[in-house]
C-alpha positions in Angstrom: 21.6 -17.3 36.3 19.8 -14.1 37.5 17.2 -12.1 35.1 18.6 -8.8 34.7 17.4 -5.5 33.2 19.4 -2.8 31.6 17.7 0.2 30.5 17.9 3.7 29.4 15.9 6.8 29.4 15.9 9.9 27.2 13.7 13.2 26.5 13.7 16.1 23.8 12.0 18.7 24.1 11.0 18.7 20.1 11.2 21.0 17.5 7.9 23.1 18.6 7.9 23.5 21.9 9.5 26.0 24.3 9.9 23.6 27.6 9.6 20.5 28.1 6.5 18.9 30.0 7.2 15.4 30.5 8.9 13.5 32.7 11.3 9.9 32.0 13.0 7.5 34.6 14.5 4.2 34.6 15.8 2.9 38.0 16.4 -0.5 39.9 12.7 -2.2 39.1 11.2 0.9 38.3 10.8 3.2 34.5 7.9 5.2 33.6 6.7 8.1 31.2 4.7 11.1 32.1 3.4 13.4 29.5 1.9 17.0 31.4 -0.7 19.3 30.5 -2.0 22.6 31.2 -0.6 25.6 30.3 2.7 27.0 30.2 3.9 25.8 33.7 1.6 23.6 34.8 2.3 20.5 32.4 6.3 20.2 33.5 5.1 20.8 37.5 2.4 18.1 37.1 4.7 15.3 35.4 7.3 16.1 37.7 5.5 16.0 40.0 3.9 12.6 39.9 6.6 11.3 38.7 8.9 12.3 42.1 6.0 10.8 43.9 6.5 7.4 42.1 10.4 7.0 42.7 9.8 6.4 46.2 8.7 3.0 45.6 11.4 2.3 43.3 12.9 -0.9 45.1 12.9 -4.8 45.5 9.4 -6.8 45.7 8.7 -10.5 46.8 5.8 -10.6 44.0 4.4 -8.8 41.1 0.9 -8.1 43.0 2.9 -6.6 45.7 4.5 -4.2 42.9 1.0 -4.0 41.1 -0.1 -2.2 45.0 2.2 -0.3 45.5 1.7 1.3 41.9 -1.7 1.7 42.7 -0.9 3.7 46.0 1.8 5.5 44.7 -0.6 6.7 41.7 -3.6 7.9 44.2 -0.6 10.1 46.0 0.8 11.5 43.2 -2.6 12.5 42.2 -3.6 13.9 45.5 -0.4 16.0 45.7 -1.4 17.3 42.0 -4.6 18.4 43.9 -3.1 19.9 46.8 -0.6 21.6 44.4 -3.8 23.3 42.5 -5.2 24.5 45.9 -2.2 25.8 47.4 -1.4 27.6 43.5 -4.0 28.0 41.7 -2.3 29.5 38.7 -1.5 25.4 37.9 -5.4 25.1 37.9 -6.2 22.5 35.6 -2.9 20.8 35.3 -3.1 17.6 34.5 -0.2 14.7 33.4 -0.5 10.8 32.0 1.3 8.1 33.2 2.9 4.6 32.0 5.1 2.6 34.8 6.6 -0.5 35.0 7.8 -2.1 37.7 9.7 -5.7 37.3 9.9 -8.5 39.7 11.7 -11.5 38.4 9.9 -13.2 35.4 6.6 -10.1 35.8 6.0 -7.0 35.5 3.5 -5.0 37.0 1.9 -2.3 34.6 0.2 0.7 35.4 -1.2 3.4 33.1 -3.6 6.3 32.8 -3.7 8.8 29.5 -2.3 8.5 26.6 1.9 7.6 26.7 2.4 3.9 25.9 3.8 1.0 27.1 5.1 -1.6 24.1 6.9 -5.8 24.1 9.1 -6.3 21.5 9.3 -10.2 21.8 10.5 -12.3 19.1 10.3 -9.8 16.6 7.0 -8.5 17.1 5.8 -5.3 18.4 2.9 -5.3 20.6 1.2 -2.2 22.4 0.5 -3.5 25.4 -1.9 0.0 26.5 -4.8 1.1 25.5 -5.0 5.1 25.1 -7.2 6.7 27.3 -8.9 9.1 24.8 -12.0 10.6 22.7 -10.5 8.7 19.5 -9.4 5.4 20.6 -13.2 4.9 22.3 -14.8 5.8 19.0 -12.5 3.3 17.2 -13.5 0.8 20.1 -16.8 1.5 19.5 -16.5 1.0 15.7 -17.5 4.6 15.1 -14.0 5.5 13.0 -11.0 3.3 12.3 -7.3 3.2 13.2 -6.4 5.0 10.2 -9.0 7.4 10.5 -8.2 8.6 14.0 -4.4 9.4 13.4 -5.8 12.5 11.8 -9.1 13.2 13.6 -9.4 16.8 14.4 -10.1 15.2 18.6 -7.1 13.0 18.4 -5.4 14.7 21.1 -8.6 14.6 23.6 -7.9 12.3 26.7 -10.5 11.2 28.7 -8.3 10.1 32.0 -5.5 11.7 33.6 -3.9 12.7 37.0 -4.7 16.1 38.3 -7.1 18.0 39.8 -9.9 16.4 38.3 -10.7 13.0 40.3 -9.9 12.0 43.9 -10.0 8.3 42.9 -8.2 8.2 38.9 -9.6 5.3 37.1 -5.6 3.9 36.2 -5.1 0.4 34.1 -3.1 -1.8 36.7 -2.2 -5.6 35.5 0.5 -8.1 35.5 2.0 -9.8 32.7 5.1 -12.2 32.4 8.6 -11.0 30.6 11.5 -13.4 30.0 14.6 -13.3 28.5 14.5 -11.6 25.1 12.1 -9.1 26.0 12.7 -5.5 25.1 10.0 -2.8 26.7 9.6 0.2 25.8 7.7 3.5 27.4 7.0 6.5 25.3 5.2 9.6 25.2 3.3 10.4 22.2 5.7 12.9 20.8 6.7 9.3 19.6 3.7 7.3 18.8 2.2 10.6 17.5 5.0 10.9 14.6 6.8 7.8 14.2 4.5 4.3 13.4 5.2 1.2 14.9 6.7 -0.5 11.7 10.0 2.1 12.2 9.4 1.9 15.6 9.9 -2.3 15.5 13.1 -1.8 12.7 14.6 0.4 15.9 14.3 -2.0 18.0 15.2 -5.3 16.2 17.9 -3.2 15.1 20.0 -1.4 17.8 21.6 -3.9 20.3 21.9 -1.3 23.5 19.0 0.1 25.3 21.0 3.7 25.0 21.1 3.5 21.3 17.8 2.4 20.5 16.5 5.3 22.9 18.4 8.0 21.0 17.5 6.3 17.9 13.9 6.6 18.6 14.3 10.4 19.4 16.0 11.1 16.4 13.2 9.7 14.2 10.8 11.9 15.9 13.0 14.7 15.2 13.5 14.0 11.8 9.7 13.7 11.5 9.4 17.0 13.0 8.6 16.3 16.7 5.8 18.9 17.1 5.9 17.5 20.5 7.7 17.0 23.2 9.1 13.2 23.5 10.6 10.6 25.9 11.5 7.7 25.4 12.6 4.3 28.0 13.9 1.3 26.9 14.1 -2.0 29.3 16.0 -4.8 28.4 15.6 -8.2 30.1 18.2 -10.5 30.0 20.0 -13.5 31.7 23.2 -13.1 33.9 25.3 -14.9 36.2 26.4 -11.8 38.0 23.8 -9.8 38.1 23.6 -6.1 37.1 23.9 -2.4 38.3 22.2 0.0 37.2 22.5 4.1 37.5 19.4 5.5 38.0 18.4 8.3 35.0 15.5 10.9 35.7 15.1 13.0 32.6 12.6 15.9 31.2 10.9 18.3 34.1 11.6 15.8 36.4 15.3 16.2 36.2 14.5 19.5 37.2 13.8 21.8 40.3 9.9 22.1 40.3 9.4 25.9 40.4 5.8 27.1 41.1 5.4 30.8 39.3 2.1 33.2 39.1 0.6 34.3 36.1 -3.2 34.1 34.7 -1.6 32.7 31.3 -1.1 29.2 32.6 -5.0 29.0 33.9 -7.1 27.1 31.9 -9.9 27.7 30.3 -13.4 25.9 31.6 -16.6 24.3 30.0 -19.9 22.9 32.1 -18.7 19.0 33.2 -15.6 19.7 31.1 -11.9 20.5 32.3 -9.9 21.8 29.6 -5.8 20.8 29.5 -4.4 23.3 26.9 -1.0 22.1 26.0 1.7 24.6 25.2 2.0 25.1 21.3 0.1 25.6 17.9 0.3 22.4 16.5 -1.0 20.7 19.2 -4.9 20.5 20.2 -6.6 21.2 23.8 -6.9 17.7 26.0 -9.4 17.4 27.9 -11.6 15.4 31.0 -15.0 14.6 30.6 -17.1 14.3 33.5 -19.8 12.2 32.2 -21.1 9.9 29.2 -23.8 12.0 28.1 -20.6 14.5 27.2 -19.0 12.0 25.1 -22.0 12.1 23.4 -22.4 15.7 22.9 -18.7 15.5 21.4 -19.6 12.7 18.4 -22.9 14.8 17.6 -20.9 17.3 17.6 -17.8 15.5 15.2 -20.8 14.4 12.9 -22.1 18.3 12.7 -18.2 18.9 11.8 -18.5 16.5 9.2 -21.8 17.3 7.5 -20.2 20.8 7.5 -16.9 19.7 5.9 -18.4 17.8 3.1 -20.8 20.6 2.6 -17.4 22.7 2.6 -16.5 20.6 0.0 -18.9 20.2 -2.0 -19.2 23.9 -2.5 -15.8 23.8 -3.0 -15.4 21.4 -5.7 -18.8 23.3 -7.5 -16.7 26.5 -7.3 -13.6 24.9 -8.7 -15.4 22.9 -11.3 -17.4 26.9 -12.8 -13.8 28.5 -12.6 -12.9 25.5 -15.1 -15.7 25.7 -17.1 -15.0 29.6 -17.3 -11.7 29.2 -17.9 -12.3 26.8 -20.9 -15.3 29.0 -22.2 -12.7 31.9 -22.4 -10.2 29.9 -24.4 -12.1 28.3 -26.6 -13.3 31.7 -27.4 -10.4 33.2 -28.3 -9.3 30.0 -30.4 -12.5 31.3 -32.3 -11.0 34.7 -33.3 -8.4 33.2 -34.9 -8.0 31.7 -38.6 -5.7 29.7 -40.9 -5.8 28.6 -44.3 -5.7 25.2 -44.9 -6.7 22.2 -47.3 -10.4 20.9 -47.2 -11.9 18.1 -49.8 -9.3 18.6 -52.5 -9.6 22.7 -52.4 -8.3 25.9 -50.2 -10.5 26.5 -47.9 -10.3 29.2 -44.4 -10.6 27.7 -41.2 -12.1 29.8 -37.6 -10.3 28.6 -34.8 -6.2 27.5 -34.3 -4.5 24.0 -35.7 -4.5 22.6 -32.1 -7.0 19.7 -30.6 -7.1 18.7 -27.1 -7.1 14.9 -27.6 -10.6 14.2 -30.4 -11.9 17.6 -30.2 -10.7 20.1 -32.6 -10.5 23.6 -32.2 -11.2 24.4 -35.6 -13.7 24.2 -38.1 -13.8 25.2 -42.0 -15.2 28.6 -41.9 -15.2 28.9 -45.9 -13.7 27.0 -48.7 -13.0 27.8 -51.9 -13.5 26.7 -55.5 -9.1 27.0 -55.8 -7.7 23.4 -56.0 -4.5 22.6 -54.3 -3.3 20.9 -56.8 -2.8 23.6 -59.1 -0.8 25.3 -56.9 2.8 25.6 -57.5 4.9 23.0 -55.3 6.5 24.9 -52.7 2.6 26.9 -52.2 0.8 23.6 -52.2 3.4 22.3 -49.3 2.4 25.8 -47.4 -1.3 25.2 -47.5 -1.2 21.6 -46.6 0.5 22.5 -43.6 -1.9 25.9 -42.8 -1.0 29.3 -43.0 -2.0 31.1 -40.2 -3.8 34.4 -39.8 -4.4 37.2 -37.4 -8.2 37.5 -38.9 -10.6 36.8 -41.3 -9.3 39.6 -43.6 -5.7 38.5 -43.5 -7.0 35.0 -44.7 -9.1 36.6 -47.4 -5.8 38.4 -48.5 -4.1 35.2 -48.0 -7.1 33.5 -50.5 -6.7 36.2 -53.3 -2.4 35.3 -53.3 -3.1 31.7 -53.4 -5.7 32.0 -56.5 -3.0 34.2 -58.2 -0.9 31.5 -57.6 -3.1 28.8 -59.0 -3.9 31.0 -62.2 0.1 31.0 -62.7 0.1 27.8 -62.2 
């Protein structure tokens, strides 16, 4: 019985974005993701690119470490050609693209990865993210600065701090080799994904769609549905037993799918810092990504995130001071026009005027007896006595004067 894989591939552009810069493909042995950067051309031309570069080796292997090498050689190309691309056009200057392969060979797979896409097992159930992003966040969570939760939403979320491009002759990629058996269900993803959908609806899709087709297009929907501010892709492999064996139909999807067309224009050059390369990606929602050169950088950045911070809750506390004096305004000002109001009303037994209106906000009352008089309630006809004991109101102080004298007629009838 032969270990098979079926697989599938798919990529949307999203609901922000006005092309689509990365690059899917599941083949024989071979699926990967590539999510490009750098302006308005140069992030579909360098996924592509790499990408193109990486089908060559798309094939049979004796042994995973055979497969892990020729990842590794296939990587360092692709990234020289990103280079030689910049030179020979250097409106793609700072282009720059991640990458997540796998290649299988019998019961392995070899796993290379640089950036930010993903690779995830779904084995028995369980998802498990078998990458580590390369970026500003994730090495402050590693380094117990922030939390998981925290860096979802950190304003840096989107910095990586490795990619292919024109910034390294030598990339610094994650290469290693793990087993798969029967059961297993991979899955490679951009983080037009990761970045929208969590990994408890990302699990539910996968326990829960038998074909590797339908889970794909499930997955894409759900970052639609959440909005896909990005663009995503999405490859699912499948590995199962077989006595016959499989085929497979190779799919290439997103700019790789694609003619790669070099065009001119300063708007796709990127913008530079001292020891930093910037990767602007295309759209409003979605921060700059960028390469640090050095450590003492990464530095500079968290003094700089705990400047942000100080600022923020200074923001806020100014803020809440601000909102807190409009309230207190705001209440001054009512309360004083409770005050130019009156009522008559019933106090120890007699009628007495009240300054202020019936309502109280919880114990507080917004009235307080303002005169009372020597008239008892008591000797008030029926129907009056009912109208004082529930308060007669008054527009001011001489209305509930006028409103006294009628009442102490009343009483004297009485």
């Amino acid at each position: 019985m032969a270990l098979v894989t079926e697989s599938a591939a798919v990529s949307h552009v999203g609901k922000v974005r006005s092309n689509n810069q990365d690059s899917g493909y599941a083949g024989q042995s071979l699926f990967a993701v590539a999510d490009g950067m750098g302006g308005h051309a140069g992030g579909d031309v360098a996924s592509a690119l790499a990408l193109n570069k990486l089908l060559e080796i798309d094939g049979e292997y004796s042994s995973a470490v055979d497969a892990e090498f020729a990842l590794q050689e296939a990587i360092v190309s692709a990234n020289a050609i990103l280079a030689e691309a910049v030179y020979e056009h250097p409106e793609l200057t700072g282009m720059g693209t991640t990458l997540s392969a796998l290649v299988r060979v019998g019961h392995s797979v070899a796993l290379a990865h640089i950036g930010d896409s993903r690779i995830y097992r779904f084995r028995d159930g369980k998802l498990a993210q078998i990458t580590t992003d390369h970026t500003f966040v994730q090495r402050l969570v590693d380094n117990g600065r922030i939390t998981a939760e925290e860096a979802k939403v950190h304003p840096r979320r989107s910095v990586l701090m490795r990619v292919l491009g024109d910034v390294d002759s030598t990339p610094d990629v994650d290469l290693q080799v793990m087993d798969t058996r029967p059961g297993d269900r991979w899955l490679l993803c951009s983080d037009g994904l990761t970045g929208v959908v969590d990994n408890d609806q990302i699990a539910a899709a996968l326990a829960e769609n038998p074909s590797p087709q339908a889970v794909a297009d499930v997955l894409v929907k759900e970052s639609l549905d959440h909005g896909a501010p990005d663009n995503v892709t999405v490859v699912i492999v499948d590995i199962s037993e077989s006595f016959t064996g499989s085929t497979y139909i190779a799919q290439t999807v997103g700019a790789a799918s694609r003619p790669i067309a070099f065009g001119g224009g300063s708007g796709r050059r990127s913008t530079r810092m001292p020891g930093l390369r910037l990767h602007p990606r295309v759209g409003p929602t979605q921060p700059s990504h960028f390469e640090a050169q050095s450590d003492d950088y990464l530095d500079e950045l968290i003094d700089e995130d705990r400047r942000r911070s100080r600022r923020r809750k200074l923001t806020w506390l100014i803020g809440s001071i601000v909102v807190v004096l409009a309230i207190a305004l705001g209440l001054f000002i009512s309360y004083q026009w409770t005050q130019s109001r009156y009522f008559v009303g019933e106090s120890n037994g007699h009628v007495a005027v009240y300054q202020g209106i019936q309502q109280s906000i919880g114990p507080i009352s917004l009235s307080h007896v303002y005169q009372e008089t020597t008239i008892t309630v008591d000797n008030l006809p029926s129907y009056t006595k009912s109208q004082v004991q529930n308060t007669i109101s008054a527009d001011s102080i001489a209305a509930a004067q006028k409103v006294v004298q009628n009442l102490e007629q009343a009483a004297g009838n009485g």
